[in-house]
Structures are given as C-alpha cells and as structure tokens.
C-alpha positions as a LaTeX table, in Angstrom:
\begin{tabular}{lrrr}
\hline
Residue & $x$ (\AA) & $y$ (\AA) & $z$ (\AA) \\
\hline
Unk1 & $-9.76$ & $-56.20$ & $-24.94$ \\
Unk2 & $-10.62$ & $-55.66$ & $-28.70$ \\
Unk3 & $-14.09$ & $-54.74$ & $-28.34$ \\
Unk4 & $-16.41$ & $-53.47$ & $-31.17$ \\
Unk5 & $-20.11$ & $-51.78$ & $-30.88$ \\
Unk6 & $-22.30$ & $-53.13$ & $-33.52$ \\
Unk7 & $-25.62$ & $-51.06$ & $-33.79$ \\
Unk8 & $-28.78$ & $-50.19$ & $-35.71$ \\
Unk9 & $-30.82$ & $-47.37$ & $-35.31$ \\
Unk10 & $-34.05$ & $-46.53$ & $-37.06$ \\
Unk11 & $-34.45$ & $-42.84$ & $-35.20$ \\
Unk12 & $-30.87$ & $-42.21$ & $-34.68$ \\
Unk13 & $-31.29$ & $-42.75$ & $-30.80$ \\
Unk14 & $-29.38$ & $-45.72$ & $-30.73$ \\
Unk15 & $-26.59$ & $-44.67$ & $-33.38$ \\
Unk16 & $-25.99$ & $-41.51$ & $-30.84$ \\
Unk17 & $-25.79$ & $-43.62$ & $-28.00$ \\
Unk18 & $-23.75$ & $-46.27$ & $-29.78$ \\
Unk19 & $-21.24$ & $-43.61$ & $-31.29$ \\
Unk20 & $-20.68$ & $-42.34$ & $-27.52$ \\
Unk21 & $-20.41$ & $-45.80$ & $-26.04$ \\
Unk22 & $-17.59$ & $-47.17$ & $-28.61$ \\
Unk23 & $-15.61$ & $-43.43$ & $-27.98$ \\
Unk24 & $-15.60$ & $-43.99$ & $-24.52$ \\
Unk25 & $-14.38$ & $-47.33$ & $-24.42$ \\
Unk26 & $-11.66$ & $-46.80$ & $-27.29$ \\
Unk27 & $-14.00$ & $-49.45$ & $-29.09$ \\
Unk28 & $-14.71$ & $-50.14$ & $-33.12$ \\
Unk29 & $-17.78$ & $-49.33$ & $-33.86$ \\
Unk30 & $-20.16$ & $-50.78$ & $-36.93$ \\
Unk31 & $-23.89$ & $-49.23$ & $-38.05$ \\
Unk32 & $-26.09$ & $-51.69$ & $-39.52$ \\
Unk33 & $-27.85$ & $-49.71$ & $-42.82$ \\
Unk34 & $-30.45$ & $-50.73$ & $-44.92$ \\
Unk35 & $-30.27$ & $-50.88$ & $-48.83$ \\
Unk36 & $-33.80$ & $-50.48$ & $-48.59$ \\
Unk37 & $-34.44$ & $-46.49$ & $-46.88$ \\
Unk38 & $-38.05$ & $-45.12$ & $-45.72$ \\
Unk39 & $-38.41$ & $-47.85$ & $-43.33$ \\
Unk40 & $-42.28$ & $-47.17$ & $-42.03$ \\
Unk41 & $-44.33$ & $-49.04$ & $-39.24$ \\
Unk42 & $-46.42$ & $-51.36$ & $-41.33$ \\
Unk43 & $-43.01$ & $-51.81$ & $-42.37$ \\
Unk44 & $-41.78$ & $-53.82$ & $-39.10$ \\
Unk45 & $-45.38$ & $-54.99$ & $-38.58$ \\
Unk46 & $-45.16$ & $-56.85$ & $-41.70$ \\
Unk47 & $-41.10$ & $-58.01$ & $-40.98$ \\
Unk48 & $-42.52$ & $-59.57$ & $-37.52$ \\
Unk49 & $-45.86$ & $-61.48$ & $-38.89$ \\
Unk50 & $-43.59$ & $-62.92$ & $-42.30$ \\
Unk51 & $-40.22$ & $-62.95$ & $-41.04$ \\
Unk52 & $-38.93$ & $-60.94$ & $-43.05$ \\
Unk53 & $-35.08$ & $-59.44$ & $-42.93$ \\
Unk54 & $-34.29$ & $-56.90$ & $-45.13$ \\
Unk55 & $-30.72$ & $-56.53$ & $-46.86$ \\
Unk56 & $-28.12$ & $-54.47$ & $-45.27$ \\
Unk57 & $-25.61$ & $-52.65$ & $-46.76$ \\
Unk58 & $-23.17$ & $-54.16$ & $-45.02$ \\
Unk59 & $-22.53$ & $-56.66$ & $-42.57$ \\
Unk60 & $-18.96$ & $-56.39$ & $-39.87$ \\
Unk61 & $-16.69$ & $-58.85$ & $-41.09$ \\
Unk62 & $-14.78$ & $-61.12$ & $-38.59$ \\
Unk63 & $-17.03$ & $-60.28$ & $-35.37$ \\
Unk64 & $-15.72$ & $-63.99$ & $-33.88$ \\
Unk65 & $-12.23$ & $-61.70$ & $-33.84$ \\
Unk66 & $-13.28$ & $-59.67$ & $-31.00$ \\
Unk67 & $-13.18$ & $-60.62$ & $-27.51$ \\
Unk68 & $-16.57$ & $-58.43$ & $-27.05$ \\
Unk69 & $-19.00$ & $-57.42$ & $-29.26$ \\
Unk70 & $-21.70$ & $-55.30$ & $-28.16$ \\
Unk71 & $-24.91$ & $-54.79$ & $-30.08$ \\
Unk72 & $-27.47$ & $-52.15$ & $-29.72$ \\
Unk73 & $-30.68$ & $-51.60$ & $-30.78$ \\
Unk74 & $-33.97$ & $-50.86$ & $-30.15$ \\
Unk75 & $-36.85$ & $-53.70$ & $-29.45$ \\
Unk76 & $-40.00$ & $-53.35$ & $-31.50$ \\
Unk77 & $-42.90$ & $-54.69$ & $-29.37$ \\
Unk78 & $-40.83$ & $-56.65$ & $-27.11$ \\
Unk79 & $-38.06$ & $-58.33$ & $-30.12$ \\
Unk80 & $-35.20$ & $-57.76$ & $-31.93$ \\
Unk81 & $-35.27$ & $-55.28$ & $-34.97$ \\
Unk82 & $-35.34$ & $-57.54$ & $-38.24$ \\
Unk83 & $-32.28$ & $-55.61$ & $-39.34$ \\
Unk84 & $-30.03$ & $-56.71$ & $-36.60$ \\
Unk85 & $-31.82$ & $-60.22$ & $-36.79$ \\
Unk86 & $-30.11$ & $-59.90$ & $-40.55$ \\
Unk87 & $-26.88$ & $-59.62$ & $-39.01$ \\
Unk88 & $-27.29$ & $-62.17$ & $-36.28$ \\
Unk89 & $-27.66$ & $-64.89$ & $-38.72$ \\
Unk90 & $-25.32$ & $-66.99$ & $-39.05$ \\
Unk91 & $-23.22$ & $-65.87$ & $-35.71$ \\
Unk92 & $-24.03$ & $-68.95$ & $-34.12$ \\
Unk93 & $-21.85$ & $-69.92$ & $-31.39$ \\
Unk94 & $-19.23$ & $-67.76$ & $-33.54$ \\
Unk95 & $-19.01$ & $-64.93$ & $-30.66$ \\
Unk96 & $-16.46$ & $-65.37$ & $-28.00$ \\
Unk97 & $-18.71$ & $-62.33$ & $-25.73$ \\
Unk98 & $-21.27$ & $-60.36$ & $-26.48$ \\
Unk99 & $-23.38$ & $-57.90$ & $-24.91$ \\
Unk100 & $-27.22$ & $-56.59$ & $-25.69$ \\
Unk101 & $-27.99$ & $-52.70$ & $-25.40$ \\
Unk102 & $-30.75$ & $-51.06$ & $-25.78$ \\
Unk103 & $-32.43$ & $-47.98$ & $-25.71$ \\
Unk104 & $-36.32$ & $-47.87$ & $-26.87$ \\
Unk105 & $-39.59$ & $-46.49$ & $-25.64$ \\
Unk106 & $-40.17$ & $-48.17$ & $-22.66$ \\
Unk107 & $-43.97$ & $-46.91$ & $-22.29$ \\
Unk108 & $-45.59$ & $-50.64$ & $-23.13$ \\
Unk109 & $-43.32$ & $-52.24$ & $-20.20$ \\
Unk110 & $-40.40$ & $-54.39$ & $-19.54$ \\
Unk111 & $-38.41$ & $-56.14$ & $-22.85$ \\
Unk112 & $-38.48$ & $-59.80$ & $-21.19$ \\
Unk113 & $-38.20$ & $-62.03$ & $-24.55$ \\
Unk114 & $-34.94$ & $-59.88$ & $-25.46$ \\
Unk115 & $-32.47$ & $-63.03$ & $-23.50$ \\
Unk116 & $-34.07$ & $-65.73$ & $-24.94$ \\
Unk117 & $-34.23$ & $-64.58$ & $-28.25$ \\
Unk118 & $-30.49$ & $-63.85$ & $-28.42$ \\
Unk119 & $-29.73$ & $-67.19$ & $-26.69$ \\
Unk120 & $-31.59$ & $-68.84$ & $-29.19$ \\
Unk121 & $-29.65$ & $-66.88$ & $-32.18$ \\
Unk122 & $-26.39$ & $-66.91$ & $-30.77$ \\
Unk123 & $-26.66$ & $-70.29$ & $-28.96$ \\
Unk124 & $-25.10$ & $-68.85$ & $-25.51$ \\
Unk125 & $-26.10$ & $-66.15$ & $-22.88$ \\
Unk126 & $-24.74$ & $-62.64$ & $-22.88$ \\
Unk127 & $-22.57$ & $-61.01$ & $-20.66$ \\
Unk128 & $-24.50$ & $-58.10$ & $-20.64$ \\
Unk129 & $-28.15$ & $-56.86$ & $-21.22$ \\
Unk130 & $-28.89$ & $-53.51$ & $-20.60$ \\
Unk131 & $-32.54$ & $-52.54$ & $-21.46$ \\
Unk132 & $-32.24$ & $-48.21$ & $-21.21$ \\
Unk133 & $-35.69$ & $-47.36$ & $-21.86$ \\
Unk134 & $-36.84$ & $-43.77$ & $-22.29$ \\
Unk135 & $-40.10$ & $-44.02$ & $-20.63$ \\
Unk136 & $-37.67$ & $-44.35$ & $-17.33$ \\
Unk137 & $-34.56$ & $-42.64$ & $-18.01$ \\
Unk138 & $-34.80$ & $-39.63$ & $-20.21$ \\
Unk139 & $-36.64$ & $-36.42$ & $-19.73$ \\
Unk140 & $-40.17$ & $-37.30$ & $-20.87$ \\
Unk141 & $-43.57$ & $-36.97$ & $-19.09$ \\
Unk142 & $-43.34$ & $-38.47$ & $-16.48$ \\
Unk143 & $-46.54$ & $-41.41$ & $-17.09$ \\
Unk144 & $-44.71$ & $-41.53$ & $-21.24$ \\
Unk145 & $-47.02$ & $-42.62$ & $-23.69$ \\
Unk146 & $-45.47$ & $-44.79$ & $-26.86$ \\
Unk147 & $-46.72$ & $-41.16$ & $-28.73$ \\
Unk148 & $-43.61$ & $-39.18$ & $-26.29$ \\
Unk149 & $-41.24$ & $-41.75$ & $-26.78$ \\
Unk150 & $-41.67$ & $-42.59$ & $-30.28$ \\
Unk151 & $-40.64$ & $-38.64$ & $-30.75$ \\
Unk152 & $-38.11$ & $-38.56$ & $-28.29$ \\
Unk153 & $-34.65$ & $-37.71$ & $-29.91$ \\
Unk154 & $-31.57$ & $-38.33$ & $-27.70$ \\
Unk155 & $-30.19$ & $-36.40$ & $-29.61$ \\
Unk156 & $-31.80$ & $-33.04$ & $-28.39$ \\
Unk157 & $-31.21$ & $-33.81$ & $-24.67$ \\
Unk158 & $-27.79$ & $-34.20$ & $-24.25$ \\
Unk159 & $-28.28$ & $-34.33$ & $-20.49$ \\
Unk160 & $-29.78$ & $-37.57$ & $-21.27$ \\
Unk161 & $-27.10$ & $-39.44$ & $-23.92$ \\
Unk162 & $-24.62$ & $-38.31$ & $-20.88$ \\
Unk163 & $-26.64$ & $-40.18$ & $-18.42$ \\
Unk164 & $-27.29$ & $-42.92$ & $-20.78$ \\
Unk165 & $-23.80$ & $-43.46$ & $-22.12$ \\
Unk166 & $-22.39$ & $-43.30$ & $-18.61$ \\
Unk167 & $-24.86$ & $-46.20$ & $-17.45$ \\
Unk168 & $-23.74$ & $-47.77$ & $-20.39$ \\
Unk169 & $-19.87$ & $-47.46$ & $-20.00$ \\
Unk170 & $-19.70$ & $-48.27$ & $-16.16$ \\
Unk171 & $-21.71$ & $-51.59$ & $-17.11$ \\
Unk172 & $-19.36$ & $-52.44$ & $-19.69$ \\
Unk173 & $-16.17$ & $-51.71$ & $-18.14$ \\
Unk174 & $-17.38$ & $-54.62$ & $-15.34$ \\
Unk175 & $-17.70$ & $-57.23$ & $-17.88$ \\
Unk176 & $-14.43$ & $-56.03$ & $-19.71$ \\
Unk177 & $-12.21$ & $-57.05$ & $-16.97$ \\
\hline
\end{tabular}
C-alpha cells in the first residue's frame, strides 16, 4: 500500500514521532514548513480568531496518488494547526484514505472537534484518528499542567517516542490491510 506521512510540527514532537512512524511502515514521509519562522502564541491566537493560514514552503504533490495518507499534528485548543489547514485546502474529496495523528498536550482534555473538522475539509471520515496526548502517555507529572506539556520534548524520552510510535504503527498496520 503506497502510504505517505504528511506532518507539521511546531516543537519537533510531532516531526520525531512522524519520522519514526513513516520508517516503520516503509512509508514517504512529507514536513509541512513555514516560509514564515518564529512562529509565537499570539501567533496561532491570532491564525484561529482571523483565519489566517500562513504560506508553506512546500506543499506534497499528488497526495490523491496514495492509497493512505496519514497526517500528524498537534491540535491547538481543540483544532487543527493553521499550517496543516494550509495544506488541507483544496484536498477535497481528493484522498482515497487518510488517517489523523496526533500528539499534543493533553492537560485541557479530550480533542473532540478534531473528526468533524477534517470531515468537513476533506468531505469524508478517516480511517484512523489517533489523539496521543502527553498529559496521558508520556512521562510527565502525573496531574500535567499545559506549563509540563508545553515543555515536554519527545525527543528527550525516548522511552516515550518508542511507546508512542508503537501505538501508532500497530493502529496503522489494522487499517493498512
């Protein structure tokens, strides 16, 4: 199954995750990169109140040619980063299957919006959505605050990305069947 794993990453948790992912699964894999750099909070506070989507690099060309493509990302205050909403545009009812990912802070609660917002880009459900959150699966306090997840780096608990990409991978591999 040519699969791809399309992903942006603001703290480098979900690029490490995403790297690991498409190795394991033989897949392509795509990062989603700014022009702009310095990204800041008031930043994606001011993306979700206008709208906003700021120019990437880049966009993957072709994604309708894969028979999965699997985006990750993190969800700022319960929606889609404006950068992958960027790349989402436009991929209407182009996508043959497609799966959600993502790991983010977890500490404000559940990400329940995440499947209807993607329905309503993409015009059809996912086969996959797989909220990792590090409030719940990483080695944090254990009542997190947004303050210990915000500076939680994958990164320097590898313990973690191995527990995380294996969740990952076994989810995938049942939908890539």
């Amino acid at each position: 199954m040519k699969t791809i794993v399309v992903y942006y990453s603001l703290t480098g948790n979900n690029a490490a995750l995403a790297q690991k992912v498409a190795f394991e699964l033989g897949a392509e894999s795509f990062a989603l990169v700014e022009k702009k750099e310095g990204r800041t909070t008031k930043d994606i506070i001011a993306d979700m109140i206008f709208g906003r989507r700021p120019e990437l690099r880049a966009l993957p060309s072709n994604l309708e040619s894969y028979d999965l493509v699997i985006f990750m990302a993190p969800i700022w205050t319960f929606h889609l980063p404006s950068p992958l909403k960027t790349c989402l545009k436009g991929l209407k009812s182009k996508l043959k299957k497609y799966a959600f990912i993502s790991l983010s802070g977890g500490a404000l609660g559940s990400n329940t919006k995440i499947a209807a917002e993607l329905v309503k880009r993409l015009g059809k459900g996912m086969a996959l959505q797989l909220d990792l959150n590090i409030a719940h699966y990483c080695e944090t306090s254990a009542r997190a605050t947004m303050k210990d997840t915000g500076e939680y780096r994958v990164k320097d608990h590898p313990a973690d990305l191995e527990r995380l990409s294996r969740i990952a991978v076994e989810a995938l591999r049942g939908i890539r069947a």
